[in-house]
N, C-alpha and C positions, 0 to 999 in steps of 0.2 A: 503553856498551851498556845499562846496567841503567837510567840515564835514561829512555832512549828506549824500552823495554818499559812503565816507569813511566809516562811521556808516554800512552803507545798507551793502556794501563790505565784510565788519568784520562779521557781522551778518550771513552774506549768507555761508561764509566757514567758518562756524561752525560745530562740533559734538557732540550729544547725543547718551549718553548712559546710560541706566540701571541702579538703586543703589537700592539694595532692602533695605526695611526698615519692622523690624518684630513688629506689633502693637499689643499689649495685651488688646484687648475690647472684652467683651463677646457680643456688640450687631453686631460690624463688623464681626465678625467671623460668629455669626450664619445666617447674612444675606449671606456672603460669601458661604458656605455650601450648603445653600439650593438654591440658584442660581445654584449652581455646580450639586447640586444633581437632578432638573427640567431639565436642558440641558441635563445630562446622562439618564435621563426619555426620555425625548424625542426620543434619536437619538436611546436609546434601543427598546423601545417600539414601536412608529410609524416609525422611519428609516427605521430599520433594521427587525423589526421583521411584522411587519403590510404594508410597502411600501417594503419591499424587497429589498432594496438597494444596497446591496452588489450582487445580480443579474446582468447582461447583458440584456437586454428583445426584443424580436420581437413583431411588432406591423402589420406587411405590409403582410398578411397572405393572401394566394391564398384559393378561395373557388368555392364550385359548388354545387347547387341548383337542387332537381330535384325536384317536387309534380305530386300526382295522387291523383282524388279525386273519390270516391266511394259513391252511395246512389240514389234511385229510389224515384222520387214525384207525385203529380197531381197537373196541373198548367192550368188554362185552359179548364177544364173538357178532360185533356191529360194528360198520363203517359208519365214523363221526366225522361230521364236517361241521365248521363255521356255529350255525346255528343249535347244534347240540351243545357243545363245550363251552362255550364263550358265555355269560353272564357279567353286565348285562349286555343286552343286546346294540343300544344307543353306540358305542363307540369313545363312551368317555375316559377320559385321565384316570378312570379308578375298572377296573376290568378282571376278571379272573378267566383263567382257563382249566375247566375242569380235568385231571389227572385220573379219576378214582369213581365212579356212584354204585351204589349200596341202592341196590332197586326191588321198595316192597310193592308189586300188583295187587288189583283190584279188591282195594281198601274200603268199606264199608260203614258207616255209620251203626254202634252195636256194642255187644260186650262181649270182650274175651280175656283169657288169658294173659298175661301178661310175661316178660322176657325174662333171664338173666337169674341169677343166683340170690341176686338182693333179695330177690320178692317171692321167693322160694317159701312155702306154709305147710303145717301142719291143720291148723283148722283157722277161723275164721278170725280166731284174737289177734294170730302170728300178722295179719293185715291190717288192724285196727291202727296198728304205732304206723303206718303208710299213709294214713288222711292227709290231705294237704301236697302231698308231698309235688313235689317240680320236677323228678327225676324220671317218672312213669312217663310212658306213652300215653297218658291217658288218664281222667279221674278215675281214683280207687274208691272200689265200693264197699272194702270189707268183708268181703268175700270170697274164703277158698277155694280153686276147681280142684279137685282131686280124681283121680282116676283108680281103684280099688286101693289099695295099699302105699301105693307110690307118692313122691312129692306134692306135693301140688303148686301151684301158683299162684298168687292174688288176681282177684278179674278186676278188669279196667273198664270204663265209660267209656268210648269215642273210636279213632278209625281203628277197624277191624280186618285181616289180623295184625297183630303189634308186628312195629317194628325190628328185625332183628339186626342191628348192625356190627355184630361181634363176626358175620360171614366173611371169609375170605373172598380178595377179590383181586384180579393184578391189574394191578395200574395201567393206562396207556403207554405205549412206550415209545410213539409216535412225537411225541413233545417238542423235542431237540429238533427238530426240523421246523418247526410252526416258524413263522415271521409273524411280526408286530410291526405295521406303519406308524410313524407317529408324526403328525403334521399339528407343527406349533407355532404360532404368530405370539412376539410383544411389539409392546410401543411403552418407549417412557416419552412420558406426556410435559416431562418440564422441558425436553427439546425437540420434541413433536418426533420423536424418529422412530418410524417403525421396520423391524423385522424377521424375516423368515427361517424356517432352520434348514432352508436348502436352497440353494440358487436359484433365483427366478428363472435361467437360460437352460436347467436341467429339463430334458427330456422326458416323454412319458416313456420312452422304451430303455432309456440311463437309468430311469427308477424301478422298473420291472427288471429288469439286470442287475442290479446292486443287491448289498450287502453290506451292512456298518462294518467299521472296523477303524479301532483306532488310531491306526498308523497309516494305513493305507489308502482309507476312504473313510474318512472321519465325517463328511458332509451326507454322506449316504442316511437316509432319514428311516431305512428297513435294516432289520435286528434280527438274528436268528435268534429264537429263544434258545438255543443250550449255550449260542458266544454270549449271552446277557448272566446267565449261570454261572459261566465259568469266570466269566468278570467277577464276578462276588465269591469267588472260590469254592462255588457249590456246583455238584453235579447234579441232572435230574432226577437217580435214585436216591439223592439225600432229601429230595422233597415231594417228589409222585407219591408215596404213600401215605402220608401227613399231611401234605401240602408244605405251605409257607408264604410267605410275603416278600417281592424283591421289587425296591426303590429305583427308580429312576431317575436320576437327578437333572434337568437341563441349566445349565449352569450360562447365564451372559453375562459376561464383563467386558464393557464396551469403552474403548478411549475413543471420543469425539472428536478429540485435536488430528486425531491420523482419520486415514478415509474412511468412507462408510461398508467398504468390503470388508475390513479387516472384523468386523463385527458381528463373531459367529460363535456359534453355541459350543460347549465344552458336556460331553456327558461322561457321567460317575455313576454308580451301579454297586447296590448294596443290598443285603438281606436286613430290612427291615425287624424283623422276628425272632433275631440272632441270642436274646438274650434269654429265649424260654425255646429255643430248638434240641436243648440238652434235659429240659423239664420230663416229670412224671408226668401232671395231668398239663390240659391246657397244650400243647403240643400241637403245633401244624395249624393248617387253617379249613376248616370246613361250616358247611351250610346245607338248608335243605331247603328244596321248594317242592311243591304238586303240579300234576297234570289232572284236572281234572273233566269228570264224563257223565252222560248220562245215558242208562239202557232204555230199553224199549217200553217197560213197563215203567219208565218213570224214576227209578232208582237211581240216586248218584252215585257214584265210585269218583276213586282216584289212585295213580299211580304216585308213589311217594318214592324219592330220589335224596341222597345223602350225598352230598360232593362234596370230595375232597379236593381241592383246587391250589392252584398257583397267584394270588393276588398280587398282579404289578399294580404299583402307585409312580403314576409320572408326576414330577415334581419340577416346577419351575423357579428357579430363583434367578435376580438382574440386578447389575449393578453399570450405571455409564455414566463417566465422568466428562466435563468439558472445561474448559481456561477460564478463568474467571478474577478479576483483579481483587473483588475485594478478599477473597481467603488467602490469597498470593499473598497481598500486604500485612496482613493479619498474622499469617505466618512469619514472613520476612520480621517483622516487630518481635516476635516470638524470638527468632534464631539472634540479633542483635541483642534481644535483652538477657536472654541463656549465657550470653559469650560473660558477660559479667561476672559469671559464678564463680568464673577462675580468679576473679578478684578478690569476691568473698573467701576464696579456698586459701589463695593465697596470704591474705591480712589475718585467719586464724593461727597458719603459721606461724606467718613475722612475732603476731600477739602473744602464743602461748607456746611456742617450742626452741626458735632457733636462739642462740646467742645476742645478746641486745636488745632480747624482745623491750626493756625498758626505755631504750632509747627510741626507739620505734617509735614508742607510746606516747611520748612526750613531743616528738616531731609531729605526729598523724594529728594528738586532740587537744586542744588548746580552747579556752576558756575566756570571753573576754565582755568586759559589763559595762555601763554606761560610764562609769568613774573612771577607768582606765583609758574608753575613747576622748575622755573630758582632757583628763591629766596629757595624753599624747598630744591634740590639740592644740593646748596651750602652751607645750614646749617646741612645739614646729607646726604654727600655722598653716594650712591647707594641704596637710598631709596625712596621709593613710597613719596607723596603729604605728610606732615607734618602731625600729624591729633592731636589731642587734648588727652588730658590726660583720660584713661581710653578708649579712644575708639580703635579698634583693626580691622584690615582689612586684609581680606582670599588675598591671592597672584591668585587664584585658578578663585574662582568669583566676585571678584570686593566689595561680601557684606558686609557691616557694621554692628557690634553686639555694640550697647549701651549701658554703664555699670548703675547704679543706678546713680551713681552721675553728669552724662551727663541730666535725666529726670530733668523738670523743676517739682520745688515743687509747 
């Protein structure tokens, strides 16, 4: 036992160090090489020149959203403009344009009837399994209307008459022509730089004449709604009657090293809602609001509206990068200490595959204790470890050069 704590002892205040050994194989070499030469690919090509790594970068970018949307329809056997369709009204990053409304008049406080097949009775029990329920227009009282023989329907609490939103209706078809302005400002704030998604020098009559487009006029900040559709490979009859949801993406990625023109938005354009546009229920996007009134005698009413709308979401993401030494250095350390690995790749080999890996073994690790520096010492005064005839050792770095006659034949 006390050995083997001893053993452990000896062992643990130990040091390693370094002996290089120079091997003459053309197949280690070329694997060598080209290891070295993939790592400097890499850290040249994608590090540095593709990821920008020797950059600093800001990512926490302040932004501000404004839209205005433009375009006259008939919806209704009514001419809609601006203020009808558009919800909400403000002008912000999140915006719908109504397609579709399902319009019940002058709605009442009261009980009636209530809609639909669900709620369809024979007498008053047929209502009773309805308490509670979320799906009504209205609270259920329990109570059957019937008309002599015929169905009847459960009566409801509240606006009167119920909704029926099962009517047929056509859509707008006005849509595809609508524009969307959208004026967006950022700044990232780690290099104070702010800006705009269109040229300060642009015009007020350049902006009323434009038209985005991505090839052509990509800085133009006005979007026809059907060219924003067709970007997402949706036409307006695949969402007027549902609705839907289509993302607008403002995309800046900004290099700082180059000027500050080159520093301009990238937009992408998506259906949002793409994953449930094939769905039974849940489908499309809609909402309701009221207009409401009061008669002469005192009575509220209201007009209740069901829209079926288009919801764009403008979306801003930023990214600007600028020079910076210390990631540079940081890096550079990185791609010098990588190149080594061909080292490692390399000495697996020599160790465990090619011919001589023994010899190898015996060159590269060597073993050497206080007794043997003692013994060397004392047989050649002021001289390094003893070493063998023909072999020869730098004062400088430790390395060993092999002459021919040390090689095993």
């Amino acid at each position: 036992m006390g050995s083997m704590v001893w053993g452990f002892i000896t062992d643990f205040f130990t040091y390693e160090t370094t002996k290089s050994v120079v091997v003459k194989s053309w197949s280690v070499g070329i694997i060598n090489r080209i290891v070295q030469l993939l790592i400097i690919t890499y850290f040249v090509g994608w590090v540095f020149i593709y990821e920008k790594a020797y950059q600093v970068t800001d990512t926490g970018i302040e932004s501000s959203v404004m839209t205005k949307v433009k375009g006259f329809g008939y919806l209704n056997n009514r001419s809609m403009d601006v203020a009808d369709y558009v919800s909400p009204s403000q002008g912000t990053s999140v915006f719908c344009i109504m397609t579709k409304l399902i319009i019940t008049q002058n709605q009442t406080q009261g009980r009636c009837a209530e809609n639909g097949k669900k709620f369809a009775c024979d007498n008053d029990e047929d209502c009773h399994k309805h308490y509670g329920s979320i799906l009504s227009n209205g609270v259920i009282t329990g109570v059957c209307l019937r008309e002599s023989n015929e169905t009847g329907q459960c009566e409801i609490e509240g606006w009167c008459p119920a909704e029926d939103d099962k009517v047929h209706v056509d859509p707008m078809p006005d849509v595809n022509n609508f524009t969307i302005f959208i004026k967006n400002s950022v700044r990232f704030p780690l290099f104070n730089v702010t800006r705009g998604n269109f040229p300060s020098t642009m015009t007020s009559e350049e902006i009323k004449s434009c038209t985005y487009h991505s090839e052509l006029n990509s800085s133009c900040p006005i979007f026809r709604v059907g060219d924003v559709l067709n970007y997402t490979g949706h036409k307006i009859a695949d969402l007027s009657t549902k609705g839907g949801e289509i993302g607008i993406n403002i995309q800046w990625k900004c290099n700082l090293d180059r000027s500050i023109e080159y520093c301009v938005p990238q937009y992408s354009f998506t259906r949002l809602d793409a994953p449930f546009s094939k769905n039974n229920v849940s489908k499309g996007y809609n909402f309701r609001f009221a207009k409401y009134y009061v008669a002469e005698d005192g009575t509220e009413f209201r007009t209740l509206h069901k829209a079926y709308a288009i919801r764009f979401d403008v979306m801003v993401t930023g990214k600007a990068g600028k020079f910076n030494t210390i990631p540079t250095l940081i890096n550079l350390v990185a791609a010098f200490t990588s190149i080594g690995l061909g080292t490692v790749l390399c000495d697996y080999i020599l160790l465990n595959f090619l011919k001589g890996a023994d010899q190898y073994k015996a060159k590269k690790f060597e073993e050497v204790s206080d007794a043997q520096i003692a013994a060397s010492a004392a047989q050649s005064p002021g001289s390094q470890l003893s070493l063998k005839t023909g072999i020869k050792s730098s004062y400088d770095s430790g390395a060993l050069s092999l002459s021919n006659s040390d090689q095993p034949l």
